[in-house]
N, C-alpha and C positions, 0 to 999 in steps of 0.2 A: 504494500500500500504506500504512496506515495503523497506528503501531504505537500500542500502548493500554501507558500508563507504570504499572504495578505498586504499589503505597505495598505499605511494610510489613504494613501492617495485613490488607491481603488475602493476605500469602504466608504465614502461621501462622496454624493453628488450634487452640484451649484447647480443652481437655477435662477438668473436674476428675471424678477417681472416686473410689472408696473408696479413700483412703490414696494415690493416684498422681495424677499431672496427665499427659497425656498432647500433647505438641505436635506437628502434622502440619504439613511444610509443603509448599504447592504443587513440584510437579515433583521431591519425593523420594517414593522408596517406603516409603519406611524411617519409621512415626514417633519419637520420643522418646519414652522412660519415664522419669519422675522421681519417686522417694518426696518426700510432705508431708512434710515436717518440724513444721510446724506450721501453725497457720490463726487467725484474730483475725477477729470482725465488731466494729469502734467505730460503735456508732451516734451517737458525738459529732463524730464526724470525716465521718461517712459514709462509711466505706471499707473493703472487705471484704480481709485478707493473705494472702497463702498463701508460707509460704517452701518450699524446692525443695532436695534434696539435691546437686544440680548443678548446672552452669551450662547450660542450654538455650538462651540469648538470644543473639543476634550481638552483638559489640564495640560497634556504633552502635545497634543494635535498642533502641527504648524503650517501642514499643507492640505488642502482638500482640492484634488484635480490641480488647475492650474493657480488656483488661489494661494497665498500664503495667509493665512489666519494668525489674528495675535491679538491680544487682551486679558483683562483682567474682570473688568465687569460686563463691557459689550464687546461683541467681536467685530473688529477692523478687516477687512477681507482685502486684499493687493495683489494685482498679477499685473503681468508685463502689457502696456496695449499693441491692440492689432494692428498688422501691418495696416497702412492706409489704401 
């Protein structure tokens, strides 16, 4: 038997919508809802923000897909923006 080791990265899935971000993660039924609070593209930085009215992320969780999550009370969500 052969077990296949999980990375974070494949156990949540980002969804941003009008005004919500929604996080699915493998083997819950249940997803997360969280109001935008806000959102930022720096095309100096190259980095698209979206902050979150809750905390979605696990304690150690730093990536979700192409997201980097980080917080303490809401989660901050940052990933590279698209090419143009």
């Amino acid at each position: 038997m052969t077990l296949t080791r999980r990375t974070p990265e494949d156990m949540a899935t980002v969804t941003i919508g009008d005004g919500v971000a929604t996080i699915s993660r493998r083997g819950r039924t249940e997803a997360i809802v969280a109001r935008i609070l806000g959102t930022e593209r720096d095309p100096q930085s190259g980095t698209e923000t979206v902050w979150l009215d809750r905390l979605v992320h696990y304690l150690k969780e730093t990536q979700m897909q192409e997201w980097t999550c980080s917080g303490a009370i809401t989660t901050i969500l940052q990933r590279p923006l698209p090419p143009a």
